[in-house]
gemmi code that builds the backbone of each chain (N, CA, C; Angstrom):
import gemmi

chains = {
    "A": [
        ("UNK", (16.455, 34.877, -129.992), (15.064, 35.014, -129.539), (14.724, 33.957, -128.484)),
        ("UNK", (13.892, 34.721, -127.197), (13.633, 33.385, -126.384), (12.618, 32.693, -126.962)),
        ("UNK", (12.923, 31.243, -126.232), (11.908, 30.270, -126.646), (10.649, 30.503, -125.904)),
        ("UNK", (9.250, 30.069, -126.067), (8.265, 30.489, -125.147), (7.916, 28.953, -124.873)),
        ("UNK", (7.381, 28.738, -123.902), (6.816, 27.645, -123.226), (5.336, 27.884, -122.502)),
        ("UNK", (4.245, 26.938, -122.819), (3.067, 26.708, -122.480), (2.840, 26.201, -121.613)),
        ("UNK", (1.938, 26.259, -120.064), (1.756, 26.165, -119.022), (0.509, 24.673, -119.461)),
        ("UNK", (0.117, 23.868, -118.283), (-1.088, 22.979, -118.920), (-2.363, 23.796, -118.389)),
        ("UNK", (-3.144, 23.632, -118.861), (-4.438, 24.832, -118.943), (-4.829, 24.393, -117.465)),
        ("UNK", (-5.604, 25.062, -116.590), (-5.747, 24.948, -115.491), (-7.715, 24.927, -115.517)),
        ("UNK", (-7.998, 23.885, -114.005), (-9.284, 24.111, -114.322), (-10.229, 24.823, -112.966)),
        ("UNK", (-11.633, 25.516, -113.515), (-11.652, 26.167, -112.203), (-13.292, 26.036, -112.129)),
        ("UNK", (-13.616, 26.572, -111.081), (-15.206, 26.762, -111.499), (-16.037, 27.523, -112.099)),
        ("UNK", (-16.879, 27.781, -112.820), (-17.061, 28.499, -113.859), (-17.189, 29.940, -113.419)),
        ("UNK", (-18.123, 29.468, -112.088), (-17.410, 31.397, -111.409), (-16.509, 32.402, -111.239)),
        ("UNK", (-16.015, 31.272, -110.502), (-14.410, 31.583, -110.424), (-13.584, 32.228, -112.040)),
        ("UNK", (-13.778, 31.400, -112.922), (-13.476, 31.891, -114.622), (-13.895, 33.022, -114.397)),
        ("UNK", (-15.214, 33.144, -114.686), (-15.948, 34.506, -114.929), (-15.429, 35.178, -113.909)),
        ("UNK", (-15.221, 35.535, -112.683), (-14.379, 36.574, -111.904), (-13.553, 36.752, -112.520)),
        ("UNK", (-12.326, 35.879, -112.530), (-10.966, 36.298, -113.086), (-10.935, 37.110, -114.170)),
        ("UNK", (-11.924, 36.451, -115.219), (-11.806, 37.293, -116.907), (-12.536, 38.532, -117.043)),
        ("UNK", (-13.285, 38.689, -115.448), (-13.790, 39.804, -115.590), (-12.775, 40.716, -114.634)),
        ("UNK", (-12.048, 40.451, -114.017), (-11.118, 41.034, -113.178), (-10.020, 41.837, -113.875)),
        ("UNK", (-9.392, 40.829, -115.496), (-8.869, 41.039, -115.996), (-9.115, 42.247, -117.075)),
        ("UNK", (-10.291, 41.788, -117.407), (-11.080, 43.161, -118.551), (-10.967, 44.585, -117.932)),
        ("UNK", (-11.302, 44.616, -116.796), (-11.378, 45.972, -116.323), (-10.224, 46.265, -115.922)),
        ("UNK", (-8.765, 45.482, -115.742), (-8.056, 46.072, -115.853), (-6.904, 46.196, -117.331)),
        ("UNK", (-8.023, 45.516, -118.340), (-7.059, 45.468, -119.617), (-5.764, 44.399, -119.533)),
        ("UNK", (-5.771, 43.619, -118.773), (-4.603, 42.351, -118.952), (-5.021, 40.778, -119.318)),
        ("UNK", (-4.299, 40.384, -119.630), (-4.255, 39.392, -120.430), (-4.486, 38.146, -119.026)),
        ("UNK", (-5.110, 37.095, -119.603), (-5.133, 36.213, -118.313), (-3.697, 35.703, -117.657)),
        ("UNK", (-2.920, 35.306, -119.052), (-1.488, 34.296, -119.079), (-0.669, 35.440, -117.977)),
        ("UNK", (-0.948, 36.837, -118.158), (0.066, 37.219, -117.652), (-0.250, 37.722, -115.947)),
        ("UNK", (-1.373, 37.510, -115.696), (-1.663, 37.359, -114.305), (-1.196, 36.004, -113.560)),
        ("UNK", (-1.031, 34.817, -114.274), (-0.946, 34.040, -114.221), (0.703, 33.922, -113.793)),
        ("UNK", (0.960, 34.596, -114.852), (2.721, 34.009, -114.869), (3.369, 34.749, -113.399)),
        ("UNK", (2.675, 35.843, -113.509), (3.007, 36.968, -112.442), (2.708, 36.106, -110.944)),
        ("UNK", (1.768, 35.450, -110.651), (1.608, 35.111, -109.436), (2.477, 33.458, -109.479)),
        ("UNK", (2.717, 33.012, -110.604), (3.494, 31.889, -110.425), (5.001, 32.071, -109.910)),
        ("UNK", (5.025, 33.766, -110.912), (6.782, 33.821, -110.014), (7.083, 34.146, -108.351)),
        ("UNK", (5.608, 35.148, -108.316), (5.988, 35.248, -106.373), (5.834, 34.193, -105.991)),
        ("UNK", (4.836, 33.121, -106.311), (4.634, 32.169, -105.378), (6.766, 31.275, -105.579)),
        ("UNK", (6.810, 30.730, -106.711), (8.328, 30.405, -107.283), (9.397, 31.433, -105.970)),
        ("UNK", (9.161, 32.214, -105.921), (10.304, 33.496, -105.247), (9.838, 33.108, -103.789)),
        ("UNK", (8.810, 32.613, -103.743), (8.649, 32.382, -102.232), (7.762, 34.151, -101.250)),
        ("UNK", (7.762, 35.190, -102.553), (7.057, 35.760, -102.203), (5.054, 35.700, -101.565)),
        ("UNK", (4.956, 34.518, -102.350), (3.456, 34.585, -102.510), (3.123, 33.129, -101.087)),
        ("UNK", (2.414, 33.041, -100.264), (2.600, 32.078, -99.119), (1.381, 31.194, -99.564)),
        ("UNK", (1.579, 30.027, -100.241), (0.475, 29.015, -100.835), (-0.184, 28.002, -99.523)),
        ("UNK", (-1.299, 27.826, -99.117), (-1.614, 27.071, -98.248), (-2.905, 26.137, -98.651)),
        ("UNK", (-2.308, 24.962, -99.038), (-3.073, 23.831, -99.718), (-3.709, 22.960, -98.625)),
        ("UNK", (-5.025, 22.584, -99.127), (-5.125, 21.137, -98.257), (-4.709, 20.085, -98.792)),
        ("UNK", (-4.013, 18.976, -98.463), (-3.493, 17.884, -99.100), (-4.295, 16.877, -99.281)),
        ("UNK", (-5.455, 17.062, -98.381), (-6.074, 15.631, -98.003), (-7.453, 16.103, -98.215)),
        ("UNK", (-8.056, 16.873, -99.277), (-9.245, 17.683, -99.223), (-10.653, 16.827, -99.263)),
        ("UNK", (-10.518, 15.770, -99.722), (-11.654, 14.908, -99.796), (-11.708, 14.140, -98.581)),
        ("UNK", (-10.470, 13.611, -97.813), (-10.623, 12.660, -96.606), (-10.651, 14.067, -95.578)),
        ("UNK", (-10.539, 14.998, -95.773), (-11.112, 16.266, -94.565), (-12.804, 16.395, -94.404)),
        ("UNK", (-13.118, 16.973, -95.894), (-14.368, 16.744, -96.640), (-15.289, 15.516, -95.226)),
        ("UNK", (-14.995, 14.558, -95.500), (-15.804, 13.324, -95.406), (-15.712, 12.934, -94.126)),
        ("UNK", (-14.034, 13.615, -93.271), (-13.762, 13.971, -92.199), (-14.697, 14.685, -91.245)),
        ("UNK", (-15.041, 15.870, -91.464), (-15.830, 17.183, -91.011), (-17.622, 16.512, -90.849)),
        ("UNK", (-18.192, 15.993, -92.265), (-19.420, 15.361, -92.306), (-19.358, 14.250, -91.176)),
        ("UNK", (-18.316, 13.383, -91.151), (-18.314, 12.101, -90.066), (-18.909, 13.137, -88.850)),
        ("UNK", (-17.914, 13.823, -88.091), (-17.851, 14.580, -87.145), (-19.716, 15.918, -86.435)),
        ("UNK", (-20.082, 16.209, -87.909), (-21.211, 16.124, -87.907), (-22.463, 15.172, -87.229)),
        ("UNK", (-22.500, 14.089, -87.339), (-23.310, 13.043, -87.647), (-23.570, 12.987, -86.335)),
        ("UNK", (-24.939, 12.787, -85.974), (-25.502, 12.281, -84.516), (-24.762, 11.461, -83.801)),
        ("UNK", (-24.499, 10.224, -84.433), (-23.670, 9.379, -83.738), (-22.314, 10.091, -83.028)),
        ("UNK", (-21.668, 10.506, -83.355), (-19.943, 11.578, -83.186), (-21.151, 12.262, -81.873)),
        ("UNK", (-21.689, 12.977, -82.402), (-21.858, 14.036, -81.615), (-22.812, 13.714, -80.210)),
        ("UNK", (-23.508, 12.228, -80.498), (-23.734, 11.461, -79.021), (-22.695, 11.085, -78.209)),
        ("UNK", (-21.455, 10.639, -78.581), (-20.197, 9.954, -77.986), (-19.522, 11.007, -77.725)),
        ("UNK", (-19.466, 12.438, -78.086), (-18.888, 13.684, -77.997), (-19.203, 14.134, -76.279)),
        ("UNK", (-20.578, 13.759, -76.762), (-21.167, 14.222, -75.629), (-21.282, 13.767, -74.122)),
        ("UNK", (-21.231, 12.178, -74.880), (-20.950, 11.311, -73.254), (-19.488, 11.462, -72.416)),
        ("UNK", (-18.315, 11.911, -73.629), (-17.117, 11.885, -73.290), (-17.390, 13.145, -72.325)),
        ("UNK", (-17.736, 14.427, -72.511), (-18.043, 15.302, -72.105), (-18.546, 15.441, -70.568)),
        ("UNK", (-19.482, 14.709, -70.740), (-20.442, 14.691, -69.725), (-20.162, 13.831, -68.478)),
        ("UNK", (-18.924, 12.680, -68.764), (-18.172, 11.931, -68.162), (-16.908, 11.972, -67.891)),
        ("UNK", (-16.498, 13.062, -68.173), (-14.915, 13.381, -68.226), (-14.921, 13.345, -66.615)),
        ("UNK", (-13.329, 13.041, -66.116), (-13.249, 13.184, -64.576), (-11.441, 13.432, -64.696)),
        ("UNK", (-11.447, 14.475, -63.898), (-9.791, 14.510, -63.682), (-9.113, 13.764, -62.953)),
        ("UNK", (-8.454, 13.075, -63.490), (-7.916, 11.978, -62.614), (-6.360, 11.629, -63.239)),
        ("UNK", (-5.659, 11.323, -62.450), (-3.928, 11.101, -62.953), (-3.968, 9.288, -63.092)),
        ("UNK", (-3.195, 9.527, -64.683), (-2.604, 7.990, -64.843), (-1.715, 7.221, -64.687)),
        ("UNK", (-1.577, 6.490, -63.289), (-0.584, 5.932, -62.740), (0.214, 5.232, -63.080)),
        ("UNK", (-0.213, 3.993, -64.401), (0.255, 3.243, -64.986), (0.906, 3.963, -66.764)),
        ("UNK", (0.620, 5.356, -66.860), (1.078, 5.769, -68.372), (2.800, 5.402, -68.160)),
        ("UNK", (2.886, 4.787, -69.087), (4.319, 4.874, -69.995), (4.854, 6.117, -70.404)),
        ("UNK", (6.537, 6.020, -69.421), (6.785, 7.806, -70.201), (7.159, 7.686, -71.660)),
        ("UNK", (6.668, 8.864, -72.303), (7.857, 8.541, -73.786), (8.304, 9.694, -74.016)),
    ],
    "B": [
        ("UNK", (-0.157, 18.434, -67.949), (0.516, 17.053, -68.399), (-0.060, 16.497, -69.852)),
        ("UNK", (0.299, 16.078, -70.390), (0.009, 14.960, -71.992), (0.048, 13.849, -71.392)),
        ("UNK", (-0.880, 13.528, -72.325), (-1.493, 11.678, -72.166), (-1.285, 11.488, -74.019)),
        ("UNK", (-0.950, 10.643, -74.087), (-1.723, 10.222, -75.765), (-2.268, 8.503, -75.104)),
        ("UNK", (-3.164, 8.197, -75.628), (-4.255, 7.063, -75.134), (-4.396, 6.186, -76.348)),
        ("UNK", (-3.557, 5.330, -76.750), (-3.694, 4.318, -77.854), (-5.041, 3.039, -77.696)),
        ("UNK", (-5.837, 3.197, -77.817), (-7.422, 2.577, -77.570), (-7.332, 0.998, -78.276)),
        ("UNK", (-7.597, 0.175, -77.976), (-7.622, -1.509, -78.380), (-7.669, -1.146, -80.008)),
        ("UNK", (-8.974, -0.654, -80.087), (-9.686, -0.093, -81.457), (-8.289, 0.554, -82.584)),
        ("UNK", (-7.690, 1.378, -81.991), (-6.697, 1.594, -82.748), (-5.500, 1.276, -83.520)),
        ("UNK", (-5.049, 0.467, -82.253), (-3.781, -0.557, -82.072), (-4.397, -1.479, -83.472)),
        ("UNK", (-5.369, -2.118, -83.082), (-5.987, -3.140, -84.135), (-5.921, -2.068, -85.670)),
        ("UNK", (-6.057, -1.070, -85.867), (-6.138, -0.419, -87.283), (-4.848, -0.568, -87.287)),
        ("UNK", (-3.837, 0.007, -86.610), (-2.351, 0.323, -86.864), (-1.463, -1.361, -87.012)),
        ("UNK", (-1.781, -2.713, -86.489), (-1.884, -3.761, -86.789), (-1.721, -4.474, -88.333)),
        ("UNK", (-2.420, -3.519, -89.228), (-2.818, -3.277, -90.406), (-1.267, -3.181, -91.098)),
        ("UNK", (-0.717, -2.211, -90.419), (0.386, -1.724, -90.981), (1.651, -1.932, -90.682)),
        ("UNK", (1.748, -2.819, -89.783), (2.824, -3.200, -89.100), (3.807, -3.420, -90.030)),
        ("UNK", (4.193, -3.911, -91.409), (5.090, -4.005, -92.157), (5.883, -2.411, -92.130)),
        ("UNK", (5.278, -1.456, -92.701), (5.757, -0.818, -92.759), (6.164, 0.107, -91.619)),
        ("UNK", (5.228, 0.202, -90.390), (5.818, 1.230, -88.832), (4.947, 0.069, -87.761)),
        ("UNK", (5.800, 0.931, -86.786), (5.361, -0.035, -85.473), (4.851, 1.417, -84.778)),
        ("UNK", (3.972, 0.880, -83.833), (3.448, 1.778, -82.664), (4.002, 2.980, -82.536)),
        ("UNK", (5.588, 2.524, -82.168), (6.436, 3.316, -81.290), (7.005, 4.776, -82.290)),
        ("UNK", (6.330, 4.362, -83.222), (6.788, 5.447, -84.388), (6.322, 6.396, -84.791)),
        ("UNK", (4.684, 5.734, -84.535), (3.717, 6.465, -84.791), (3.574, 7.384, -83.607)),
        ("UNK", (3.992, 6.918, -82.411), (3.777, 7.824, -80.743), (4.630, 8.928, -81.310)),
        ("UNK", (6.135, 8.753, -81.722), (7.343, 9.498, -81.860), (6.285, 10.954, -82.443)),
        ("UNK", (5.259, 10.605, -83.698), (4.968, 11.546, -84.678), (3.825, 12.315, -83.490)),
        ("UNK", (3.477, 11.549, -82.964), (2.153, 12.536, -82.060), (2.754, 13.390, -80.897)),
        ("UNK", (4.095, 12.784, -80.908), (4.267, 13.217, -79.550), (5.207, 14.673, -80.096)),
        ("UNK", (5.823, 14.851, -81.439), (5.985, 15.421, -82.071), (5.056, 16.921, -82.077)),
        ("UNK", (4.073, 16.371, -82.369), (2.460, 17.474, -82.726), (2.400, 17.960, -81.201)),
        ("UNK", (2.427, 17.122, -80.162), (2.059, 17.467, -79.164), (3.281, 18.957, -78.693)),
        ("UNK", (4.379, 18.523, -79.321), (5.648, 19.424, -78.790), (5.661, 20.429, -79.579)),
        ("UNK", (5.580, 20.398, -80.785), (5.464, 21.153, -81.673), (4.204, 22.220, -82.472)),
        ("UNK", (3.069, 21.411, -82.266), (1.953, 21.964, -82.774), (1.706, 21.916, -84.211)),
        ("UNK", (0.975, 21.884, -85.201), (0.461, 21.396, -86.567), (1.539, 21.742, -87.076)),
        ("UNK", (1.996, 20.649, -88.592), (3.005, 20.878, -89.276), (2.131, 20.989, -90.474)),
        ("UNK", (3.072, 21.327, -91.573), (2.268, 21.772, -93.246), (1.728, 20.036, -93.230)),
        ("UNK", (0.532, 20.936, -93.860), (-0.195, 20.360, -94.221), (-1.254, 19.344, -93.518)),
        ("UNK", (-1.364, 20.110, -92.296), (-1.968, 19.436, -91.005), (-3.242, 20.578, -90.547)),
        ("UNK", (-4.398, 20.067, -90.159), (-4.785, 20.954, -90.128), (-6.088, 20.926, -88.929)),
        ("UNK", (-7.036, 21.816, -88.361), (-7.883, 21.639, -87.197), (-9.420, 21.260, -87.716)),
        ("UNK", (-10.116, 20.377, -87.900), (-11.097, 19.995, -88.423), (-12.298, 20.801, -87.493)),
        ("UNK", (-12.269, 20.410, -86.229), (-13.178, 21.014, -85.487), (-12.952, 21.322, -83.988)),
        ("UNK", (-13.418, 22.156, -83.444), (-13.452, 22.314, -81.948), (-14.557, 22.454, -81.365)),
        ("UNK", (-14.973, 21.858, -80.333), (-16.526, 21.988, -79.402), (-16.524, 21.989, -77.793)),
        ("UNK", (-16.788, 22.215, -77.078), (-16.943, 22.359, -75.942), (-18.305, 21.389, -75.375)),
        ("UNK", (-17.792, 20.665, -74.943), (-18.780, 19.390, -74.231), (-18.776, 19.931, -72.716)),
        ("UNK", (-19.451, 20.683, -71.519), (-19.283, 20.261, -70.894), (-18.275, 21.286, -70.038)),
        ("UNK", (-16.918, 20.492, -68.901), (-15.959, 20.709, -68.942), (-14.764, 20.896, -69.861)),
        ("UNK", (-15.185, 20.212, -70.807), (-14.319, 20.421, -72.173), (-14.223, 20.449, -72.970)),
        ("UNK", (-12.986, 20.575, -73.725), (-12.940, 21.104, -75.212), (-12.394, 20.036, -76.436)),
        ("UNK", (-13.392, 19.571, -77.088), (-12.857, 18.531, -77.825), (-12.464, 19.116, -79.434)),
        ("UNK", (-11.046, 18.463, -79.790), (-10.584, 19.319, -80.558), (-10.336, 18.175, -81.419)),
        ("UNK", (-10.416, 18.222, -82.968), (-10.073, 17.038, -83.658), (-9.222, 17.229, -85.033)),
        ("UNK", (-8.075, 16.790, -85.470), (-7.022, 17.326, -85.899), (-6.553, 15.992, -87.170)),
        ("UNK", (-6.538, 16.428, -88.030), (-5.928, 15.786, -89.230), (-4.501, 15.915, -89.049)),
        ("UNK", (-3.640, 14.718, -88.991), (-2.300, 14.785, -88.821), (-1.984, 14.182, -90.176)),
        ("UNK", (-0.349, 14.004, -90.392), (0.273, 13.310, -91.437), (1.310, 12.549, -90.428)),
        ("UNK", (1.370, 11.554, -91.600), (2.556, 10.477, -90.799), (3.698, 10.063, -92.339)),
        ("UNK", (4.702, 10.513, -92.200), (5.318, 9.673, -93.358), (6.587, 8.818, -92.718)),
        ("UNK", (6.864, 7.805, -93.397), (7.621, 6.840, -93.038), (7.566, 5.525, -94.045)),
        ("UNK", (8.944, 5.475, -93.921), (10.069, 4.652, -94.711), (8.944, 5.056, -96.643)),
        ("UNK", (9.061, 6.240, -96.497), (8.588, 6.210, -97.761), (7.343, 6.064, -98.143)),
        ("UNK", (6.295, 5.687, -97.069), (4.636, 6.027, -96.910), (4.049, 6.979, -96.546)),
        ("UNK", (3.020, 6.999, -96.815), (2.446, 8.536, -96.936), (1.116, 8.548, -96.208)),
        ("UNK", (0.585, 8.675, -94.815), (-0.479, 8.602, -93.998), (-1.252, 9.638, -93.225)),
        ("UNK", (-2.094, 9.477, -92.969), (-3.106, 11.035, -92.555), (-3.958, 10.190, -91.951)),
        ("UNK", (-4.170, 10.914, -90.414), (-4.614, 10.294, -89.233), (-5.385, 11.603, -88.449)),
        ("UNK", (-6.584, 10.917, -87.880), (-7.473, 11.548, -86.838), (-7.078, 11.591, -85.586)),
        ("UNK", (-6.550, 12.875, -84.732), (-6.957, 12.625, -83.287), (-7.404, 13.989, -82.770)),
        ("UNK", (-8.053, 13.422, -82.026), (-9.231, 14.012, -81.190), (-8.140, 14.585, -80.026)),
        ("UNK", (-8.238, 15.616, -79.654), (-7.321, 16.459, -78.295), (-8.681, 16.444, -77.274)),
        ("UNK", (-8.770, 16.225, -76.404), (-9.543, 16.483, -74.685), (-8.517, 17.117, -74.181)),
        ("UNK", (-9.388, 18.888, -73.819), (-8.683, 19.694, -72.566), (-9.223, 19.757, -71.615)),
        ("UNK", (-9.111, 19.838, -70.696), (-9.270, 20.239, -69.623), (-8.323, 21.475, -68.908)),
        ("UNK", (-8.771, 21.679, -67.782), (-7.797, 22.566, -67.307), (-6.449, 22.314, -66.777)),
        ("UNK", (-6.688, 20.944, -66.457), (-5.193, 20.417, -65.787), (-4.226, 19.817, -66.629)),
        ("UNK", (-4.828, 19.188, -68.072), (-4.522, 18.503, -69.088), (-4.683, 18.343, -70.347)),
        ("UNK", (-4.029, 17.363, -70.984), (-4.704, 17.603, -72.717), (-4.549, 15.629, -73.077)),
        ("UNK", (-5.744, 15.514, -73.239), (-5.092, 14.182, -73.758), (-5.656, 13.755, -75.025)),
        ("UNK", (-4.616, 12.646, -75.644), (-4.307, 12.886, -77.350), (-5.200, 11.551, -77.416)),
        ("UNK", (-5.768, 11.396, -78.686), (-6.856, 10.060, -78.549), (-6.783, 9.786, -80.148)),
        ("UNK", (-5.838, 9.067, -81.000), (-5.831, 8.356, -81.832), (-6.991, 8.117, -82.793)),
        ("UNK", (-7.913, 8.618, -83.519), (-9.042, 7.993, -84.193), (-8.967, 6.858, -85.219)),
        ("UNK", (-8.414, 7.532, -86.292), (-7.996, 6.278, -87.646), (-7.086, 6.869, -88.472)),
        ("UNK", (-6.727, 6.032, -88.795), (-5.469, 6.064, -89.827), (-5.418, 5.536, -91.027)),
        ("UNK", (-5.274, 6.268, -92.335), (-5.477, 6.205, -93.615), (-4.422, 6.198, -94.783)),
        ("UNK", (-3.990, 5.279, -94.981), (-2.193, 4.984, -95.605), (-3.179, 6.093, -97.899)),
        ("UNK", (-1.840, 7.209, -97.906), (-1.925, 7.547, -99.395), (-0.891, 6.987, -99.985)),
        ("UNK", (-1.099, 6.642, -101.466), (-0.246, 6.041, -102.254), (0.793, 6.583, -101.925)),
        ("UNK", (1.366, 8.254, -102.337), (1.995, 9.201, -102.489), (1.214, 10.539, -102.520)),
        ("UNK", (2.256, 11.283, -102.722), (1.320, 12.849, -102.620), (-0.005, 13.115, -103.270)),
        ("UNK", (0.188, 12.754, -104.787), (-1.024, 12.738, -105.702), (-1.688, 11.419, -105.621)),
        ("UNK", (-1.427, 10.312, -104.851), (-1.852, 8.963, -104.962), (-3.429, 8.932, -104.569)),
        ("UNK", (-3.997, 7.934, -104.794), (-5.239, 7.587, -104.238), (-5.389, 7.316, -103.111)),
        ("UNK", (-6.158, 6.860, -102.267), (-5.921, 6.261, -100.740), (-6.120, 4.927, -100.473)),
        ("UNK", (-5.916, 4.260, -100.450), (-5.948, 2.841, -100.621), (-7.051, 2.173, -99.228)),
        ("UNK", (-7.100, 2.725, -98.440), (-7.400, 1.859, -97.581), (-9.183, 2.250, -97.500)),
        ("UNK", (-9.377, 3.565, -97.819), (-10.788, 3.691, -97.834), (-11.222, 3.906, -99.387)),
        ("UNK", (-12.218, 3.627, -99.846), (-12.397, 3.396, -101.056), (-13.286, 4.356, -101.818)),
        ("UNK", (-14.357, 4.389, -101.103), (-15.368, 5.767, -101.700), (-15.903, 6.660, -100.626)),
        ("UNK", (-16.296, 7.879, -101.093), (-16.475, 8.788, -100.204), (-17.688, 8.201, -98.852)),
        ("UNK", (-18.502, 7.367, -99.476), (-19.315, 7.184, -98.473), (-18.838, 6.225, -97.772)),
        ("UNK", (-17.836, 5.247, -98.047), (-17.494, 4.473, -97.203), (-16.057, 4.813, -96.200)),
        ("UNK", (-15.742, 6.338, -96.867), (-14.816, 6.988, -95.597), (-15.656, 7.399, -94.931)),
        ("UNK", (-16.823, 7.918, -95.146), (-17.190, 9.013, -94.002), (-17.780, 7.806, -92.793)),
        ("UNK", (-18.508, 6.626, -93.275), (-18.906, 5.715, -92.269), (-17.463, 5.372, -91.784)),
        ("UNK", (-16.288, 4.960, -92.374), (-15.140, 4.663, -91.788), (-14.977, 5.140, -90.763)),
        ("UNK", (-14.506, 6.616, -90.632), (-14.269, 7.650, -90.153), (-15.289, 7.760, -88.563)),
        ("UNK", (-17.102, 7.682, -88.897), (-17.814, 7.570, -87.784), (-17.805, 5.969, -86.894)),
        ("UNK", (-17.164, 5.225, -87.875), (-17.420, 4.175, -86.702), (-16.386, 3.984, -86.106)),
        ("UNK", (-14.856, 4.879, -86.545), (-13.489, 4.685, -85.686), (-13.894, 5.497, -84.579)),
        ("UNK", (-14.734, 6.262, -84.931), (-14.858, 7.547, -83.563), (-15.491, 6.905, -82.540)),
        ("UNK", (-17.003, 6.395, -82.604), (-17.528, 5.901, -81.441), (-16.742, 4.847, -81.091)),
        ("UNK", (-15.907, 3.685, -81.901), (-15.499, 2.503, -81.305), (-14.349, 3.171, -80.226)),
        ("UNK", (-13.279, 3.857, -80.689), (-12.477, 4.785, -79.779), (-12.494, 5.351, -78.437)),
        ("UNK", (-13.629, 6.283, -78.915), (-13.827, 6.757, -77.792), (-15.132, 5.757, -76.730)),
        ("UNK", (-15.509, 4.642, -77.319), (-15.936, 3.939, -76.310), (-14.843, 2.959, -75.473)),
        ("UNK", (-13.797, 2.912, -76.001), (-12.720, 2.535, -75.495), (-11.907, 3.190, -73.901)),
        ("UNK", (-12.293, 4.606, -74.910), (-11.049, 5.575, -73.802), (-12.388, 5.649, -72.725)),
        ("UNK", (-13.795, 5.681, -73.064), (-14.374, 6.131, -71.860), (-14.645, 4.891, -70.722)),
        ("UNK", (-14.654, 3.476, -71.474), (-14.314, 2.619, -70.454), (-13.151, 2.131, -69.877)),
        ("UNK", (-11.836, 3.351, -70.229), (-10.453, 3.030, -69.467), (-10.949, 4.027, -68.363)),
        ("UNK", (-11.457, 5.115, -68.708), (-11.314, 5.937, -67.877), (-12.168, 6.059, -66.905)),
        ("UNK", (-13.106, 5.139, -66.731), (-13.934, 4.844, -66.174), (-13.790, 4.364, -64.734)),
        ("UNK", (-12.769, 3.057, -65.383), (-12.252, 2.054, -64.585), (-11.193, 1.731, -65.140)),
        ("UNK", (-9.630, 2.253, -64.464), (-8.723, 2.161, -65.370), (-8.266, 0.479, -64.353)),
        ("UNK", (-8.734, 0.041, -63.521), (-8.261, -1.317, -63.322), (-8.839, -2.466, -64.099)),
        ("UNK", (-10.351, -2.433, -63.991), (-11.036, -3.150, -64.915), (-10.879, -3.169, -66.014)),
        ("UNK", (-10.847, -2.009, -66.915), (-10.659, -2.218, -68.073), (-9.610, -1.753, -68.717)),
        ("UNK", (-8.476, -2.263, -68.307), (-6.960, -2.445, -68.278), (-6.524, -2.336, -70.201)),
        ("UNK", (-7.574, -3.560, -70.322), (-6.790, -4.139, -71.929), (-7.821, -2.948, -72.754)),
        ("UNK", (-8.710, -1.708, -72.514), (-9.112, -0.797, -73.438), (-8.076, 0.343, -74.051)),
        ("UNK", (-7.362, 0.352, -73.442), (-6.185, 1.414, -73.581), (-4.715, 1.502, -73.270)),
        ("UNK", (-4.082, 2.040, -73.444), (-2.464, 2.318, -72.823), (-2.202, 3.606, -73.010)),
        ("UNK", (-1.794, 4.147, -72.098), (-1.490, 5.231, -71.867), (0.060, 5.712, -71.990)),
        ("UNK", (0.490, 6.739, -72.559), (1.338, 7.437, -72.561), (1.285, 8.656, -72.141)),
        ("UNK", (2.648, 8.948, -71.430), (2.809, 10.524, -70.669), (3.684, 11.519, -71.314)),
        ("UNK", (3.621, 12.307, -72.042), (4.908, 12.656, -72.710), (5.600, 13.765, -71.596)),
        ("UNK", (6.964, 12.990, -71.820), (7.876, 13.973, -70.938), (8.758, 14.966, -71.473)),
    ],
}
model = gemmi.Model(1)
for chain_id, residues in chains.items():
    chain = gemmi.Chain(chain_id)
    for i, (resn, *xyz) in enumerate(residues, 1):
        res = gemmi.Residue()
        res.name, res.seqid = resn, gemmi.SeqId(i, " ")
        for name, pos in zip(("N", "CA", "C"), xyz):
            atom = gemmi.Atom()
            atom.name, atom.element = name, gemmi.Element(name[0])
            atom.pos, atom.b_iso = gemmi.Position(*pos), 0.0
            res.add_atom(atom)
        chain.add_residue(res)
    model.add_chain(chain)
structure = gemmi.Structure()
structure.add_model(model)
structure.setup_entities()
């Protein structure tokens, strides 16, 4: 007999819950096994996962970028830009 | 043509880190992005149009000798050019690690706004007067 093994419970937002378990009801399946099912495509390399790594320093990133200040200096860069070649750049 | 524009302001953050990378390492990784275009886990924060141009600002990663870093730069296009502009740089423990160098959310996001104006007040007084204000920047051309 195989052995079975337990996943660590995962956490989500309560919406998100309620979608899933209601996703699941109407189609009569069990949560674990939606679960296991998308763990193996993603495992098989079928399923294409695209994470942010850095979600809080993006987060706080995006708000900086927001902010009057950014978007005064945005603007001067803008408004002052001039095409011009740099004689002295270093090749690399 | 590519420029990447290492700003006084920057050099001084990357200063920080000198134990573990030098400058020339960190250029290697931009100049990388520049050849290559976003790698996993890299990603486009924002794009705007100032003007003549298009300011584009880009979450990079840097790893080396076993550190784990995620860095701001800002792209300026123009039509003739693109140049790369360094914002700040933020050393992670490891993948799941904490970030060590900024501490709470509100004191990244001020982090974050005061690398931007100090920066780009840098690049706009190289570019201003790239004789006068010689020691605001250094320029690189990637070939």
């Amino acid at each position: 007999m195989k052995k079975s093994a337990s996943f660590p419970s995962v956490r989500a937002t309560p919406e998100l819950k309620d979608q899933v378990q209601d996703a699941c009801d109407h189609l009569g399946v069990k949560y674990a096994m939606v679960v296991n099912n998308l763990l193996e495509q993603w495992v098989t390399g079928r399923t294409h996962l695209d994470l942010e790594l850095d979600p809080k320093f993006v987060a706080e990133a995006k708000a900086a970028l927001e902010s009057e200040e950014t978007q005064a200096i945005f603007k001067q860069v803008g408004k002052r830009h001039k095409k011009q070649a740099f004689h002295d750049a270093v090749d690399i | 043509m590519h420029y990447i524009f290492i700003t006084r302001t920057f050099r001084g953050q990357i200063k920080g880190f000198r134990k573990v990378f030098q400058e020339k390492d960190l250029l290697e990784d931009i100049k990388d992005f520049v050849q290559n275009g976003l790698r996993k886990g890299e990603t486009t924060l924002k794009a705007q149009q100032y003007y003549e141009i298009t300011l584009e600002t880009v979450k990079l990663r840097f790893y080396f000798r076993k550190a784990a870093f995620r860095y701001l730069v800002g792209v300026i296009s123009d039509s003739d050019s693109q140049r790369y502009i360094p914002i700040i740089i933020d050393r992670k423990a490891g993948p799941y690690g904490q970030n060590l160098t900024l501490k709470t959310d509100k004191k990244t996001r001020q982090a974050i706004q005061k690398a931007i104006v100090a920066v780009m007040s840098d690049y706009l007084a190289y570019t201003e007067d790239q004789e006068k204000n010689k020691e605001s920047a250094t320029v690189y051309k990637v070939v």
